[in-house]
N, C-alpha and C positions, 0 to 999 in steps of 0.2 A: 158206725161213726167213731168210738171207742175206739179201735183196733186199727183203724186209715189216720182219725189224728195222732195217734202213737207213734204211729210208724212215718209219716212228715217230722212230727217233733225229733224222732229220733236221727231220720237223715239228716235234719238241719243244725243238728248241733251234739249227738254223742259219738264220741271217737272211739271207736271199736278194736279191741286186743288183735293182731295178728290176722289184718285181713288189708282188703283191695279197696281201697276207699273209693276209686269210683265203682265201682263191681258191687260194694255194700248200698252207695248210693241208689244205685240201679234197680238193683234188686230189691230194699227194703228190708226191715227187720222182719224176724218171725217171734209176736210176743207172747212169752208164758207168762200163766196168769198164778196157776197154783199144782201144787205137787201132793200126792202121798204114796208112801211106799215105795215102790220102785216106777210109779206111773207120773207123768207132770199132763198138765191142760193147757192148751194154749187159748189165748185171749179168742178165738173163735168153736171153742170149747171140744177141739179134737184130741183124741186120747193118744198118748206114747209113750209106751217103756222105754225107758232109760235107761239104754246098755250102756251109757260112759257114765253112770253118776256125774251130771255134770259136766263135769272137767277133770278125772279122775277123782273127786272129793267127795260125792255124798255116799260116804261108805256105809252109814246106819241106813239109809232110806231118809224120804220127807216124813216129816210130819210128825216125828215124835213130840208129843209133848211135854215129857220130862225135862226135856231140853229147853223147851221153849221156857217153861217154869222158871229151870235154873237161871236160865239168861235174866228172865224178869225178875226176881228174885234178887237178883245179886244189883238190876239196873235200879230195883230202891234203895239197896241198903248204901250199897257205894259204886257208881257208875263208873269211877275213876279213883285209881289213882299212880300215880309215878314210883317206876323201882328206882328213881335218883336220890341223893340224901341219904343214902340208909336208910329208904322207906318200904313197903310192901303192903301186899295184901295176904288176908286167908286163902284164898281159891291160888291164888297164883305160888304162894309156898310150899300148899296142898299137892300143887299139879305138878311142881317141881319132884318132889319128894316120890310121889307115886312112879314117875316117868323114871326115873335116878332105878329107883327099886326093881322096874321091870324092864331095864337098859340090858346089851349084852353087858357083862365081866363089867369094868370099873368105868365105865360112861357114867360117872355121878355127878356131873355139874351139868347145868341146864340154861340156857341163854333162850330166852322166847325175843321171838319176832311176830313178823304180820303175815308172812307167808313164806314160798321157799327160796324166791330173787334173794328177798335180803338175811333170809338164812345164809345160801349160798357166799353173799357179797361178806355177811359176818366172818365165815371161818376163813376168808381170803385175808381178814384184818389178823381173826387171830393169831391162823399159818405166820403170817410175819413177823407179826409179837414175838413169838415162840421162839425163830431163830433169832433172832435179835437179840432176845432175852440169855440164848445160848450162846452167844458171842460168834455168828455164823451171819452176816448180815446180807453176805454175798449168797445164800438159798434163797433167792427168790423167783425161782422159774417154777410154773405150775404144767400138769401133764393131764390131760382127760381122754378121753376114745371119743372117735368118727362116731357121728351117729349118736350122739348122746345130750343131754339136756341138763344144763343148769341155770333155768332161770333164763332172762331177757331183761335183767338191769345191767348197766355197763360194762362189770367187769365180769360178770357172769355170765353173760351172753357171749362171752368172748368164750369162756371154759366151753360152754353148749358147742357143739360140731357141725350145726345144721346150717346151709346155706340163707334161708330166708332172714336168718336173726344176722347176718352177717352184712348184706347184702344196703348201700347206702349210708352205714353205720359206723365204716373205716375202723371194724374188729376182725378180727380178735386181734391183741394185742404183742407184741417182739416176745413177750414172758408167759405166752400162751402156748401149750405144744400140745400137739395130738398125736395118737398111734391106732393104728385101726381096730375099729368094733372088730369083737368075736365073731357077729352074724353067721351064725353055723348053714344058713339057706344060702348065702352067699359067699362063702369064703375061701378065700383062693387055695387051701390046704384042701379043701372037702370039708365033710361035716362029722370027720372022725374026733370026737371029741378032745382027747391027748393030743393030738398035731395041733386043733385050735389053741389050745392049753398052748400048748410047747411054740407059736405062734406069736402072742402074746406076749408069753413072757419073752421070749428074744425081742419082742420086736420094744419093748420098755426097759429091759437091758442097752437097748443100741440107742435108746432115745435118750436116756440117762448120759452113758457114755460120750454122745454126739454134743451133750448141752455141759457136759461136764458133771464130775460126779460131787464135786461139793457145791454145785449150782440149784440144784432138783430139792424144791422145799415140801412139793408134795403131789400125789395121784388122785384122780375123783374117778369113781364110777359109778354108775348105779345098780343095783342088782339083779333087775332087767332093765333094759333103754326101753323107755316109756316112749317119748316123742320120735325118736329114732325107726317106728315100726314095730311095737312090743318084742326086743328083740331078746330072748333068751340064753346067754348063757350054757355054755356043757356043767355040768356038775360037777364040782370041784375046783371053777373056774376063777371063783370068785375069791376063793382062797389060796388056792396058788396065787393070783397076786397080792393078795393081800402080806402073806408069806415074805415074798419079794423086797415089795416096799420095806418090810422089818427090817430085810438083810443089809438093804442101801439104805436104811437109817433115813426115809421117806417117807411123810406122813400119809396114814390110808384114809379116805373122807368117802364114808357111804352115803349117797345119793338117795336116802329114801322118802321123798318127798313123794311121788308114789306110789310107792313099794310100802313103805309103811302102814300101822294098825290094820289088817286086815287082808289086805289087797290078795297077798299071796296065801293066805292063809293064816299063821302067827302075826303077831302084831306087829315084830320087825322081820323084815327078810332075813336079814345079816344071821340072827340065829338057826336060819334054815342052813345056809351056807356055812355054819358052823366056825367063822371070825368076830372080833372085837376088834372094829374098826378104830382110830385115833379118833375121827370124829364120827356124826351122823346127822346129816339135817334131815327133817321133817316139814311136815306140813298139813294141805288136804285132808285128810282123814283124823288129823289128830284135832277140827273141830267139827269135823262129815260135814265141812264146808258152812256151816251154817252162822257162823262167824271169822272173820281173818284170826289167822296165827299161825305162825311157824317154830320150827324150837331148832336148834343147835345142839346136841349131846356132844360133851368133851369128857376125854379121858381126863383122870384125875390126874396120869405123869404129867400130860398138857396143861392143865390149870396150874400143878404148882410151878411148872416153871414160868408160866406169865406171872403168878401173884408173887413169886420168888423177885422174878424180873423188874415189877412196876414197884417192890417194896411198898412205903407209906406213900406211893404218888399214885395218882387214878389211873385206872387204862379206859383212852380215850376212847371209848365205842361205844353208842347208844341210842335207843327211838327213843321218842316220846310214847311211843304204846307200849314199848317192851311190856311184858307180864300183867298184861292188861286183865283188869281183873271180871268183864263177863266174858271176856274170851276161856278165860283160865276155867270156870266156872262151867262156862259151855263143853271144853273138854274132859272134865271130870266127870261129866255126867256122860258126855258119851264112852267115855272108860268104860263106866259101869253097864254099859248094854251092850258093849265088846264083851265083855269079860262076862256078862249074866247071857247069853245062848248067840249074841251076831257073830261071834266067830267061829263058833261051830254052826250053823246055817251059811255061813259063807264059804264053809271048806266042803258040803256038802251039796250046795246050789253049784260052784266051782267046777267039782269032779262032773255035773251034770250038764253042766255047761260045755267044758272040755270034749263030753263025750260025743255028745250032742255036731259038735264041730268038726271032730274027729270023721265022725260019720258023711262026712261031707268033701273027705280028699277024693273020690270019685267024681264028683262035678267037672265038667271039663274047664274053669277056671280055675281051680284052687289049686296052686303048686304048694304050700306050706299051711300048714295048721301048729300052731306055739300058745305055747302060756302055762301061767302055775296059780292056781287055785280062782280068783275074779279077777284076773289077770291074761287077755287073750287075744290074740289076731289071726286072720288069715290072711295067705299073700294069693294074691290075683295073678293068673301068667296067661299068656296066650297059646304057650307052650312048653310043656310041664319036663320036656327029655333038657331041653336048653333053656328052661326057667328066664322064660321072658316077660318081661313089664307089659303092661297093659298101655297101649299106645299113648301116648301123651293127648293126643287130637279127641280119644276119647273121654279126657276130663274127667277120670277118674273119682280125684276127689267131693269136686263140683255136684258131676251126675248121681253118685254111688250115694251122697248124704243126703242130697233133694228125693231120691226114689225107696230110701229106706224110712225117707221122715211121712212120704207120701203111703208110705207102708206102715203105719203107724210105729216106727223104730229111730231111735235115736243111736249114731255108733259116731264112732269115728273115721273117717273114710280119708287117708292120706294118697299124697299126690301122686305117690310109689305104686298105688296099687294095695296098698295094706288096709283092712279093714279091724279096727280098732274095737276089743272089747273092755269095760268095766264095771259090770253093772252093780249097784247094792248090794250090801251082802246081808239085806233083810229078803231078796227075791224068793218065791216061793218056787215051786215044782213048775205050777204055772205062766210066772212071767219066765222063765229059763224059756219052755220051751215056745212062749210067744216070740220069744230073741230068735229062735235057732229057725221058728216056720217062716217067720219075717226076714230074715237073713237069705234064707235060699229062695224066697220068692222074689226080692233083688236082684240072685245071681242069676236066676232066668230070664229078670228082667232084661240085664245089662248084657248077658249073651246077645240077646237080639239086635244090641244095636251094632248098627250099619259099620262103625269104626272099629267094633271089635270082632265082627263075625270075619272084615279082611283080613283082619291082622291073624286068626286062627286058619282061612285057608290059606295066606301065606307061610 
């Protein structure tokens, strides 16, 4: 009774992120009750590793309590307060300062939010400030890649590339451009890493050029496309354009909203790829989900020329959560379990993870296996020489998360074909390899069925 009135309550009145409303109606929610570690329960007490943390966020695992401590902790001393006024808190000046310290090169100013939409939506305010402030007002066209993800609030969902966020919503917008994902499984060069490279940059050279070259105020990308299919990059990839942007006096804005603390292994990507991006939003992982927050990193040339720009007048951008002080609170504590053994467990569950997957391009579905440390996908084909999609009729997404959740597995199953990994990066030897048995017992699941064993003798 619990778990059937829940699930009325819920069809009758909660509106659900990024789904089919009559299709959620139909179906009904599935309710989790409690988490720990890398495992959650659902309200009818079935057990499931949690290969997506979530939603790319719970990168420490459930159930720490240090955390929890901290939150409560901070929910007596002071619950709230506003960064307006020339006000603040400890935790949140703390969180500031520590983030600032372990930012690539001069990321030293720190803007929090609530998550990464309105990170995202922030640095589209500050990008204008800046040229503005530069006497440039006519740089306002922004540039992101196919395939890539920034958010789903208005003007960020326009950056994002993906059709469903587009779809009803009359985005993306005249000042929105795109130039194609790298996608090395996909890409019409091959998957020689220098021609993708060399691909790229031409093809953001001509998009530059086509929009005019004192038009272009700035590029976003992520350091893998997360929503996109976990789509990885060649190495070097990310800094050749980075490089680029410099040359065309183009600001570069890292995406690591899930890329960040942990995911790939260090706590931002961007240092793996070895640039210091203009900006970098954040998110997910920098409170392992357990409270909202997002952060903005700005390069210090960027700050002074906004606070250059705005003189003694305010610049008009701001929440009322901005630097919210148990969020700030909750993030420094999970610093410290990043930095005290989760990110070494995470580069070491990762490599295990990877390999584990790796192990698995002989399946007669898997045409790609990608990722970089709890960061990872495989792509589905029906045939691996002409890397083809898994027929749409077979409902990919639908069937592939229902028979993996029936598998005791949580993933991400997208509508491409792509099977989505992130799991915690507290997972032990154990839950890795409960991912990787539960994973190929899926794929022999979905071999059998009827829509895709045609599509393999066609």
């Amino acid at each position: 009774m619990y778990s059937n009135s829940l699930i009325e309550l819920d069809r009758a009145h909660l509106v659900h992120p990024v789904a089919s409303y009559r299709g959620h109606e139909a179906q009904g929610v599935r309710v989790l009750a409690s988490a720990k570690g890398a495992t959650v329960t659902d309200a009818y007490g079935r057990q499931l590793i949690d290969g997506f943390a979530g939603l790319w966020c719970v990168n420490a695992g459930y159930g720490h309590e240090t955390i929890v401590e901290a939150a409560t902790r901070q929910m007596r001393d002071l619950p709230y307060a506003t960064a307006y006024f020339g006000l603040g808190s400890e935790p949140a000046i703390r969180l500031a300062a520590e983030l600032a310290e372990r930012a690539p090169g001069d990321l030293n100013h720190i803007y929090f939010t609530l998550g990464g939409s309105d990170a995202v939506d922030s640095t589209i305010r500050f990008i204008r400030y800046y040229w503005i402030a530069r006497g440039k007002p006519q740089r306002d066209q922004f540039i992101s890649l196919e395939q890539g993800y920034h958010g789903s609030s208005t003007v960020g969902a326009g950056l994002t590339a993906l059709p469903i966020f587009h779809a009803g919503f009359g985005i993306p917008f005249d000042w929105q451009h795109k130039i194609p994902s790298p996608y090395p499984y996909r890409n019409p060069v091959g998957d020689n890493p220098q021609a993708i490279i060399a691909a790229s940059l031409s093809a953001l050279r001509a998009k530059v050029e086509a929009i005019g070259p004192d038009r272009v105020a700035a590029f976003y990308a992520e350091p893998i496309q997360g929503s996109g299919g976990v789509i990885v990059p060649p190495k070097g990839w990310l800094k050749a354009m980075r490089d680029l942007c410099r040359e065309l006096d183009i600001l570069f804005v890292a995406d690591e909203v899930i890329t960040g603390f942990g995911r790939t292994g260090p706590l931002f990507a961007c240092s793996e790829d070895e640039i210091v991006p203009d900006f970098i939003t954040t998110a997910k992982g920098l409170t392992s989900g357990y409270v909202p927050m997002g952060a903005v990193f700005m390069a210090d040339h960027v700050y002074q020329v906004i606070a250059e720009g705005a003189g003694a007048s305010a610049v008009g951008h701001g929440y009322t959560y901005s630097a919210h002080p148990v969020s700030a609170a909750v993030a420094l504590e999970v610093l410290k379990l990043y930095e005290g053994g989760l990110l070494e467990n995470g580069r070491k569950a990762g490599a295990r993870l990877m390999a584990g997957l790796e192990a698995m391009r002989d399946h007669p579905l898997v045409g790609d296996v990608r990722g970089r440390g709890m960061l990872a996908a495989i792509e589905l084909v029906t045939d691996k020489r002409a890397r083809t999609p898994l027929p749409a009729q077979a409902q990919p997404a639908r069937r592939i998360f229902d028979r993996a959740w029936e598998n005791g597995l949580v993933i991400r199953a997208f509508a491409n074909g792509v099977l989505g990994y992130a799991p915690p990066l507290c997972c032990t030897d154990a839950d890795i390899d409960a991912i990787l048995e539960r994973t190929l017992k899926t794929l022999d699941q979905t071999l059998e069925d009827p829509d895709v064993r045609r599509a393999l003798r066609d």
